[in-house]
N, C-alpha and C positions, 0 to 999 in steps of 0.2 A: 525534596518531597513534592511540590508544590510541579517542579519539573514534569516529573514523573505522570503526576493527574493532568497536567498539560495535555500532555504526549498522548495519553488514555483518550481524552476527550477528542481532542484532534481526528485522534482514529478512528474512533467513533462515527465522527460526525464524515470523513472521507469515508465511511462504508455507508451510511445514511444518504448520499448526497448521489454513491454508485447507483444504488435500490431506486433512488430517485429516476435516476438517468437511464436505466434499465429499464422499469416501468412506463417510459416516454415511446421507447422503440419501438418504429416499424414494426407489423406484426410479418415481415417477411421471415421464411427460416431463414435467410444467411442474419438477417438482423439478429434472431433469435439465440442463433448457436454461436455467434459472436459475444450478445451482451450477457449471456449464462455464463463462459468462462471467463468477462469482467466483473460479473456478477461475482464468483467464487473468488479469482484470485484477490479481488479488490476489496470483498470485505473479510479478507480472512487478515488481511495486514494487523488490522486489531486484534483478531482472537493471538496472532501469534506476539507481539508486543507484550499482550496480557500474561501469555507463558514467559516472556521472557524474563517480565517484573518478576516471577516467582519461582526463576531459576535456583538450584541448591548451587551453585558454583558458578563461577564468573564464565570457566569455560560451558557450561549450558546456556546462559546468558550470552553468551556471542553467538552461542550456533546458532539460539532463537532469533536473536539480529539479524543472523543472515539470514534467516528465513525469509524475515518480513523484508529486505533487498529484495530476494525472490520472487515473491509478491508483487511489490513494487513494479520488479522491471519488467514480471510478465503483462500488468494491470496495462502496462505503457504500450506494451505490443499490442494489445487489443485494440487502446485503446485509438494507436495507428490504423490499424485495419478497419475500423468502425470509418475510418476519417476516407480514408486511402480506395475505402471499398465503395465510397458514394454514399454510405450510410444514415452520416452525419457529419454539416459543416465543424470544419476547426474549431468553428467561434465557441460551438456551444458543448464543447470540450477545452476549452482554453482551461475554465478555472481547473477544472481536476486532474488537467495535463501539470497546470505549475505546482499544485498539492502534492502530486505523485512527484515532481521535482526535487520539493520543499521535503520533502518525508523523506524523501530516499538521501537527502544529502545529511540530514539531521543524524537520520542512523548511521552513516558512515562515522561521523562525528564522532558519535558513543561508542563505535564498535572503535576506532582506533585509540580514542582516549583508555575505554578498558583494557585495549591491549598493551600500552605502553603504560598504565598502573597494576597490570599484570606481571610484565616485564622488570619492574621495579621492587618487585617484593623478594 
């Protein structure tokens, strides 16, 4: 359980941390139309986690997993393009580069473990 509130918070605070990093940019539009769609993908990671916690079945539970992958890996694209586009140095994307790393290996985690105690019943 204790996991679980972990994971909650966690996400939380990576979509707290995007708003931040979002609210920092350039007021150019490519800044803008770049950190809007880091903006959405990056803090929805949490609301769909949230769904996932209150799945009715383990297979809802995974597809919300993969949701927040989805999330995750789009969050990563941006957040290349933000880097890639001149927007903003690496540096000051490092930490939310490794969070989006750290999150996204965590959920693979969960989603294979549920699969192979899916598997087993």
């Amino acid at each position: 359980m204790q996991n679980k509130k972990d994971l909650k918070n966690r996400t939380k605070f990576f979509a707290l941390r995007i708003i931040k990093m979002y609210s920092s940019l350039p007021r150019s539009m490519e800044a803008q139309v770049l950190g809007k769609q880091v903006l959405r993908s990056g803090t929805s990671v949490g609301a769909n986690y949230r769904e996932a916690s209150q799945g009715r079945s383990k297979a809802e539970f995974i597809a919300k997993m993969g949701d927040c992958l989805k999330e995750l890996d789009e969050t990563t694209y941006w957040f290349d393009l933000l880097v890639e586009g001149g927007i903003l140095p690496k540096e000051k994307l490092s930490d939310l580069l490794q969070e989006s790393k750290e999150l996204t290996a965590i959920f693979i985690t969960i989603i294979k473990k549920t699969k192979t105690n899916l598997k087993k019943k």
